[in-house]
N, C-alpha and C positions, 0 to 999 in steps of 0.2 A: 497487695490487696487493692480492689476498686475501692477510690472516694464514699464516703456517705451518700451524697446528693448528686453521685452516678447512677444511669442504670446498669444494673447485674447483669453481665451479658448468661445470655442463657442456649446451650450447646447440647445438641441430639447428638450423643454415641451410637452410631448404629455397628453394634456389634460390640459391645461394654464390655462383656465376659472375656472376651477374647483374651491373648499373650500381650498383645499393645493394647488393647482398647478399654482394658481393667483398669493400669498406668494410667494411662491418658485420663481417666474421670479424676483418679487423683489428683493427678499435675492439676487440672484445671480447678476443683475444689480447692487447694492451697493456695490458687492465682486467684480466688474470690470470684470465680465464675459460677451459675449454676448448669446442671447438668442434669438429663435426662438420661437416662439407662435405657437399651431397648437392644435383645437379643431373645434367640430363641433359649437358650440354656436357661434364662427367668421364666420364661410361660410360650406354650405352642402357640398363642394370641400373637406373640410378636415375631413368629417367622416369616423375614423381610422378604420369603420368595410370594407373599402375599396377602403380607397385613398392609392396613391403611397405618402409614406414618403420623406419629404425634406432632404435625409441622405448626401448631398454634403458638404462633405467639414464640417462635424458635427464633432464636438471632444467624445461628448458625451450625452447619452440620456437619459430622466427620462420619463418612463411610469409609469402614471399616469392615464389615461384616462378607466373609467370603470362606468360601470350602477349603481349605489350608492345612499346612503340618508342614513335618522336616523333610527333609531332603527323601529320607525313605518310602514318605507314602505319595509325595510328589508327583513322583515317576513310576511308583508302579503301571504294570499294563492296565491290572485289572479296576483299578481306581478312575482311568481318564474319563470314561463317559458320565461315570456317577457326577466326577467334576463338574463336567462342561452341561450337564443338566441343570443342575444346584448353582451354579454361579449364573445362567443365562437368564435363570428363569430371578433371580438377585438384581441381577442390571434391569431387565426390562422393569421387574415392578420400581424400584426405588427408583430410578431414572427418568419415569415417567412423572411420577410425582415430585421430584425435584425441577423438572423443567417448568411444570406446570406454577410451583410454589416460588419460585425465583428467590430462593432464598439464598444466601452465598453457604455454599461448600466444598469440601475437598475429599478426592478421592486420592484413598493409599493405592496404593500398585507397587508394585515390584521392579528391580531389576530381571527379573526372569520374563518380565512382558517383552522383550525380544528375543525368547523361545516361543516363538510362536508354531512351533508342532507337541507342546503340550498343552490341554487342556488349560492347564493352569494358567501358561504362559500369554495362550492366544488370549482368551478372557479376559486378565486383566489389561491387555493391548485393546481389546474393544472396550473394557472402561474408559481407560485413558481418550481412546478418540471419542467415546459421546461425552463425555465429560465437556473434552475443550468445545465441542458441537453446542452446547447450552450454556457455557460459561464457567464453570464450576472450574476450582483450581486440582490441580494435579500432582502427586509428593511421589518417586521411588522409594521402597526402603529396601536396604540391603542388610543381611545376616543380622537379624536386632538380636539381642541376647542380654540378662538382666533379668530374668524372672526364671523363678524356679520351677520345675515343672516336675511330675510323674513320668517315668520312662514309658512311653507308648511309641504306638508308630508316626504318633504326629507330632512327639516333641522333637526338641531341637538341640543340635551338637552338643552347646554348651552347657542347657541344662545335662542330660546325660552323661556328661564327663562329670561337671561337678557333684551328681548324685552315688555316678562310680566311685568316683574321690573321696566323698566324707561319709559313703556307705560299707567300702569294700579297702579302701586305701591302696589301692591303685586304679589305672586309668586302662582298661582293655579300646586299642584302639580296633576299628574294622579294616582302616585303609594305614596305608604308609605315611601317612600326614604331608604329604609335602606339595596336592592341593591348594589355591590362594585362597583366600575372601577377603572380604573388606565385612570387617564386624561395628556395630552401631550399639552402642547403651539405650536401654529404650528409655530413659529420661533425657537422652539427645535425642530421642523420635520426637517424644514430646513436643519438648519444645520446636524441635524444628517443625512441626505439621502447625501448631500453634501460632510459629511464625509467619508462616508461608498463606493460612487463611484471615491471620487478623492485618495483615497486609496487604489482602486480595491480590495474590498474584496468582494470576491466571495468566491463560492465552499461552502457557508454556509447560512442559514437564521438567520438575527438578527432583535430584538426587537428595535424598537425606541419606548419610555414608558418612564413613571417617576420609573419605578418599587413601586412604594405606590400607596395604597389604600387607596378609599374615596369613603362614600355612595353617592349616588346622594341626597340625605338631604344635607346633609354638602356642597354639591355644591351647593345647592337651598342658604345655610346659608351664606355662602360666597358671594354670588351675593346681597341676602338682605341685608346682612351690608353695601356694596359698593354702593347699589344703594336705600338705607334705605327705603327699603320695606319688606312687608308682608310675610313670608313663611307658607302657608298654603297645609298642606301636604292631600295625598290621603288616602281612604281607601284601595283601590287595591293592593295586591302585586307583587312587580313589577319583571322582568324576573333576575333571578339569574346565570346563565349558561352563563354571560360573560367569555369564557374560559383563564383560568388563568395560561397557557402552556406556561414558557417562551423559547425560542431559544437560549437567550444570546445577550447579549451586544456588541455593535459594539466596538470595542478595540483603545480606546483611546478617545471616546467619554462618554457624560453625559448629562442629560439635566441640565438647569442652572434655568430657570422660577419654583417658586413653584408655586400651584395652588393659592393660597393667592393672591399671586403678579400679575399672567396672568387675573384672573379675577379681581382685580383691575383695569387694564390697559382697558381689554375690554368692562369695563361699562364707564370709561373716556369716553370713543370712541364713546359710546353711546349717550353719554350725548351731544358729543360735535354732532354727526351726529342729532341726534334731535333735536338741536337749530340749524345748520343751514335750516335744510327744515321749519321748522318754521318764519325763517329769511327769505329766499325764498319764502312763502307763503305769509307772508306781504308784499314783493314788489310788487307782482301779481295785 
């Protein structure tokens, strides 16, 4: 927690709602920071493709807020241009007004920003370069996982496995698992973007990652031993060109969660969000 007779550092989420950027308000609430919420999922007033920023009196800003999902709606054909709409028209307004506000922030990005033949990928590649163009610091994150999600086309492997796991008690896979990624806990996102902006490191792109590799089987494996289910794998082979391009390590940071551990924790979560709507369902 901040001292008494500190000032409260006070932090714009642009994009709160989000998979990391819900986390993120927390983490920073527990660190004794205060925090501003700002997404369009709270009111059409704050969609960033062209609201005026709440930048008064902000210490510092995490943009976050971008057109996003799993791997599945990623790549669709019919999704790219809606993308590359919705994100461009995301850059120009907040970017304007952050150069304008010089106020220190950081922009999330990906490792898939060198995919640069999908929408997704180019975009946040032209984040990253106006970012460093104004100053602002720059974070990849690879495969975050750690929040539970609804199966749609925009959630992500892990939630999906662990809702197969402690909904159906086995694990239907699509592909053959044997795929790499490198998987992140989003409470090592946290802290690592935390890191990287209350340190001002700029002038450079870093990796937030566990740096190891694990097929997506071994993640299927890990969720069914936690949540003692079936893993039943695909015949499909599954996309290989996760790009495996590191920038480097934010200096003086590491992740702490192994993947062992963070899934662990998020089938707990599971178990326990599924007893009580159960619990809720019988009062009814």
């Amino acid at each position: 927690m901040e001292k008494k007779n500190k000032k409260r550092i006070k932090n714009l989420i642009i994009g709160s709602e989000g998979f990391v950027g819900n986390a993120l308000c927390l983490y920073l609430e527990k660190k004794g920071e205060k925090i501003v919420r700002f997404d369009i999922k709270r009111s059409k007033k704050e969609d960033v493709r062209v609201a005026k920023l709440p930048l008064h009196k902000v210490d510092r800003v995490y943009f976050l807020a971008w057109e996003v999902g799993g791997a599945k709606y990623l790549y669709r054909e019919n999704t790219q241009l809606h993308q590359l709409n919705w994100n461009i028209d995301i850059l120009r307004n907040v970017m304007m007004q952050l150069q304008i506000s010089k106020i220190p922030f950081i922009f999330i990005s990906s490792q898939l920003a060198e995919e640069t033949d999908t929408a997704y990928g180019a975009t946040k590649k032209l984040g990253e370069l106006w970012s460093r163009q104004i100053g602002g610091a720059c974070a990849r994150l690879w495969n975050v996982y750690g929040v539970l999600e609804k199966s749609t086309e925009k959630s992500h492997v892990a939630g999906d496995f662990v809702g197969q796991a402690i909904n159906t008690g086995k694990i239907e896979m699509m592909t053959t698992g044997e795929e790499k990624r490198q998987f992140i806990h989003v409470e090592d996102v946290c802290a690592g973007l935390h890191h990287i902006l209350k340190n001002n490191l700029t002038g450079t792109v870093y990796d937030v990652t566990s740096f190891e590799w694990s097929t997506i089987k071994e993640l299927a494996e890990h969720i069914g031993k936690h949540a003692n289910a079936k893993v039943v794998p695909g015949t499909k082979k599954g996309n290989f060109s996760n790009i495996a391009v590191h920038k480097g390590k934010p200096p003086g940071w590491t992740h702490k969660i192994s993947l062992e551990e963070g899934i662990g924790k998020m089938v707990e979560e599971a178990k326990i969000h599924r007893q009580k709507k159960r619990v809720n369902k019988n009062k009814k």
